[in-house]
C-alpha positions, 0 to 999 in steps of 0.5 A, a space after each residue: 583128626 583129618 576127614 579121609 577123602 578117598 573114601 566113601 561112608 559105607 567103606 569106612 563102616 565096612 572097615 570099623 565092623 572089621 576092626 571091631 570084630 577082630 578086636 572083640 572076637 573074644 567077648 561074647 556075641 551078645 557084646 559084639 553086637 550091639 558094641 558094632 551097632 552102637 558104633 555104626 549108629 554113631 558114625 553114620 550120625 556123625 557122617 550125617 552132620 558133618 556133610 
């Protein structure tokens, strides 16, 4: 996977939660949420190590 440059850490975020909103709008609040947390605690981890 190449690492996106352009691009800062919050706006590829602010992408994801985008993207998994759309993809899980249908599932109830009490999936997407913590589905778009879990994520976002992961990339930023993974943002966290990889700088």
């Amino acid at each position: 996977m190449t690492k996106p440059t352009a691009q800062k850490p919050k706006a590829i975020l602010v992408q994801l939660d985008e993207h998994l909103y759309s993809e899980l709008k249908a599932h109830s609040e009490q999936t997407l949420v913590p589905m778009a947390a879990l994520v976002r605690k992961l990339v930023t981890e993974h943002l966290a190590n990889a700088n």
